[in-house]
N, C-alpha and C positions, 0 to 999 in steps of 0.2 A: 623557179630556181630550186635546183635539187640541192638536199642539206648530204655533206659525207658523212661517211661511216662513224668518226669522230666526233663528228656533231652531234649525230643524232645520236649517238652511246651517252653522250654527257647531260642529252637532255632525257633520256629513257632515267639517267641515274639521280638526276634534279627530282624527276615527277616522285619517284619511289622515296625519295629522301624526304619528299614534301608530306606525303602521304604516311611514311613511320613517324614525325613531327607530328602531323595532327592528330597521326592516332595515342602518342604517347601524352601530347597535350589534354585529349578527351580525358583519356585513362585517370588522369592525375586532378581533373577540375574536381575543386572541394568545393562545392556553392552554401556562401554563409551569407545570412540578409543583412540587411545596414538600411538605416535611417535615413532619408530624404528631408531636410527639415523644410525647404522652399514647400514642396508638394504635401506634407507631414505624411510620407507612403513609405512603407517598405519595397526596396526591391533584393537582388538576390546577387552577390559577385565572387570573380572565384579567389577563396582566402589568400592564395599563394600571388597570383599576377595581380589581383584588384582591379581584373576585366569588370567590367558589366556582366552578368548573364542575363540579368531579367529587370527592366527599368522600374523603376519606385512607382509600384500602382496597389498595392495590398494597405489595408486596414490593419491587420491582427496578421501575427507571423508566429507559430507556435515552436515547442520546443519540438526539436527535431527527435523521429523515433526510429528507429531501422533503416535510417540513412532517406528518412522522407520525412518532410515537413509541412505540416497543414497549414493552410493559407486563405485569408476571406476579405471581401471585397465587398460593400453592399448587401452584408446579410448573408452572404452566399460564399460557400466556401471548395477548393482545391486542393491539390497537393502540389510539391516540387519536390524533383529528386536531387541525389547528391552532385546530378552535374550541374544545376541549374534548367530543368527541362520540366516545364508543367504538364505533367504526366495527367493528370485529372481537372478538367477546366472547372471553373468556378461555378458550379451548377446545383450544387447538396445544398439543402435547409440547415444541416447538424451532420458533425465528422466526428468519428474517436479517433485517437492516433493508433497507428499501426501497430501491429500486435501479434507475432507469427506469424506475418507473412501478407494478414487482409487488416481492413481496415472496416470500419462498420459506417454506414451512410444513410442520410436518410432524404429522403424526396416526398411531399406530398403526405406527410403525414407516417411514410410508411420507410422501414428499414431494411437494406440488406449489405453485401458485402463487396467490395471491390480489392483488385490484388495489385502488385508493385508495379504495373504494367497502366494501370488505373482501367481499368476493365471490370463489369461485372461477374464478377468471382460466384457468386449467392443473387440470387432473383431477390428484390426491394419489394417481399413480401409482408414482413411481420410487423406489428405493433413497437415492437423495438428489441434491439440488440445490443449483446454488450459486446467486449474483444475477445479476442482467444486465449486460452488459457491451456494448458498442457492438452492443447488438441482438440478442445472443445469451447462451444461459446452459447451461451444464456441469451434464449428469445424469446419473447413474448406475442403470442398469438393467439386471437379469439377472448384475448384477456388473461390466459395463462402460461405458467411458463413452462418450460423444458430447455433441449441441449441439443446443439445442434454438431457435426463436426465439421473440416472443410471441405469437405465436398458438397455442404448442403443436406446431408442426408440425418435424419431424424435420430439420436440415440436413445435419449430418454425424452418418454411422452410428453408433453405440457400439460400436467395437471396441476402446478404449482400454484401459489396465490405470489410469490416470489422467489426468487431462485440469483444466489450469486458464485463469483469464480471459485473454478478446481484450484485449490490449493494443496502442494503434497498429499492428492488424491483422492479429494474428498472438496464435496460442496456445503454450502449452509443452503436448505432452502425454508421454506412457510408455507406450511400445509394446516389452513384449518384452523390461523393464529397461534401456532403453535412451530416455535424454529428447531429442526431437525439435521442429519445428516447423511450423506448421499457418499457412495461411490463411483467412478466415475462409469460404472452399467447398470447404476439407479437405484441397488441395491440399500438400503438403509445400515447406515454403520449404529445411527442411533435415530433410533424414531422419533417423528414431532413431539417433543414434549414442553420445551421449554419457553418461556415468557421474554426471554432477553438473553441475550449472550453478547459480553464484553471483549473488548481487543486484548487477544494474546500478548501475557507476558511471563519472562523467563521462562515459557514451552507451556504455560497452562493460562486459560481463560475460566474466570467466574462465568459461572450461570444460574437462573433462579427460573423454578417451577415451583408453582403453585405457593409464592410468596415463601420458598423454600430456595436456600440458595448453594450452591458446592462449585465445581469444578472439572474442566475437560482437559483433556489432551489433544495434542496437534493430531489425531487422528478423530478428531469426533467424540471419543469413548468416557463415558464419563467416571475419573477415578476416586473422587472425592462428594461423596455421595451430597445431595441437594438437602442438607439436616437442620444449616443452619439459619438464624433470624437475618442475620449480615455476615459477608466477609470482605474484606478489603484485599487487592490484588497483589501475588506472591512480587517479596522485595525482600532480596537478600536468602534467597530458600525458605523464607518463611510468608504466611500470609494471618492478617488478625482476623480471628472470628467474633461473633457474639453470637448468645444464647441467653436467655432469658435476661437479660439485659445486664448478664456478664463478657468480662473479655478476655478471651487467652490467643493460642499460636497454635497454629498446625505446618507442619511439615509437609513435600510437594508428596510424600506416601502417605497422607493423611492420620499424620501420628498426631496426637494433641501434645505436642509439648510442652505445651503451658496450657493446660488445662483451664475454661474459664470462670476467673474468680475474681477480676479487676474492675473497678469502675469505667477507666478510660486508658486508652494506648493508644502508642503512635505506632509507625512501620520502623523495621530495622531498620537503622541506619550505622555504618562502619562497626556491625555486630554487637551495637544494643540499640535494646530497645525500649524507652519510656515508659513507664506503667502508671495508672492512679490507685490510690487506694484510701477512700475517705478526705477527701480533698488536698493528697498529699502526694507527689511524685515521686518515684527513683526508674531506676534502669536493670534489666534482664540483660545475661548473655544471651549467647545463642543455643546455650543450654537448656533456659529455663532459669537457670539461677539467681536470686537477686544478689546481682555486684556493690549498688550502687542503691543505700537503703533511700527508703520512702520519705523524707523531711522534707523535699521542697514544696515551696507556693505556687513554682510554677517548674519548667525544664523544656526546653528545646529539642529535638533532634541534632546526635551530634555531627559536626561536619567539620572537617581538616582538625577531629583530636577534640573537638570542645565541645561542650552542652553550654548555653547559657541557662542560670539558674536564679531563683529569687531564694530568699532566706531569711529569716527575721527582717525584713525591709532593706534587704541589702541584695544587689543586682551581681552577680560575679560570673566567672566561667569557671568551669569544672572540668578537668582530663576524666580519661577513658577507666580510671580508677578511681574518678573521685574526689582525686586531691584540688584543691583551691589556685586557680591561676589567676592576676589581676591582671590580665593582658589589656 
């Protein structure tokens, strides 16, 4: 039986309507995973319909990174992407989550790279890899490290003892026990020198050489030369120093604003800041100035307006100037 021209127009127009339907359904699957509590497994459905995509067989379901999510089963881990499609079967020893674009893998002891497509992007060469970072990624081979970019190809040698991420252009690495910095063509913005360097705050990090301690900028450079016994990290534009086992303030252009001369201090806090002096406390501006003279037994950092204070055996709270509040 032959179908007429009419027919078969309505069903030409059926197939193509079916066919914009699933493609716009594809387009639109958000695959979010959900808990199985019978099987205790994750699987994978799409947020919008609460189709199934992928039935509850996963252990560990991580958080999702560039619209892929790491996935492990038995020790062994995958990906899935945002439609619900396990793009990377369950095969890696150790995953990092995705990161520009690859991801770093490991098999057999050994690390390399795979891409959105879950494909080997970088040959499962090296000792170990980290993620990508403004173009480049930190890998360890033959026991040392260097930098690789995406294509695999070598930028800076591996002669490190450790080596971590480009951050606004510049690396930390460990040359010789001694932590240094890098740009990213390997260049030294500041040579191995130092014993320890602390996480960045308000734009500058403590660091100590040679039991000597000062201060970097978000570029590596160090602006606050390594002079002193201790410092404690900038809060409020200000950071506390010692030296000979006195204590003052410097400023983030390493002015001594309060020169040191105190027994003990605290960090600013709502623009004073606690000082001792012979077993007695008050409070600096941010001047330098004393506001808030030296009589108590003890004094608090102040917060929402108040210091608590001791005093002749008496407990009370103190405003910003001093005066006596019995709150």
């Amino acid at each position: 039986m032959f179908l007429n021209r009419y027919t078969y127009q309505i069903i030409i127009v059926c197939v193509f309507a079916s066919l914009f339907l699933n493609c716009q359904t594809n387009k639109h699957i958000s695959a979010v995973p959900f808990y199985w509590k019978d099987s205790r497994k994750y699987g994978f459905k799409d947020s919008t319909t609460s189709r199934i995509l992928i039935m509850p067989k996963y252990n560990i379901v991580r958080e999702k990174r560039e619209n892929i999510t790491a996935v492990s089963y038995e020790e062994k881990w995958g990906f899935v992407n945002k439609k619900g499609i396990e793009i990377a079967a369950l095969i890696y020893d150790e995953v990092l989550n995705y990161s520009e674009g690859l991801s770093a893998v490991s098999r057999k002891g050994k690390w390399g790279y795979i891409n959105k497509q879950g494909k080997i992007a970088i040959p499962i060469v090296y000792d170990f890899a980290g993620p990508f970072k403004e173009n480049q990624a930190s890998v360890k081979i033959n026991g040392k490290w260097g930098y690789i970019n995406q294509s695999g190809k070598t930028i800076i040698a591996p002669i490190y003892d450790n080596a971590w991420d480009f951050r606004n252009g510049i690396a930390m690495v460990l040359f010789e026990k001694k932590i240094g910095f890098i740009d990213t063509y390997g260049f030294y913005v500041n040579p191995p020198k130092y014993d320890e360097v602390w996480a960045f705050q308000e734009g500058l990090a403590k660091v100590v050489s040679d039991f000597a301690y000062g201060f970097i900028n978000t570029k590596g450079i160090e602006i606050i030369p390594c002079k002193y016994d201790e410092v404690a990290e900038f809060n409020e534009d200000m950071a506390r120093i010692d030296i000979n086992y006195q204590i003052g303030f410097i400023n983030k252009s390493g002015v001594e604003v309060v020169p040191p001369q105190y027994d003990d201090a605290g960090n600013y806090s709502e623009g004073l800041a606690r000082v001792s002096k012979n077993g007695k406390w008050g409070f600096l501006d941010i001047t330098g100035a004393l506001v808030i003279p030296i009589i108590y037994k003890s004094a608090s950092d102040f917060t929402n307006g108040y210091s608590l204070v001791s005093l002749d055996d008496e407990i009370f709270h103190i405003n910003v100037i001093g005066k006596r509040n019995n709150k």
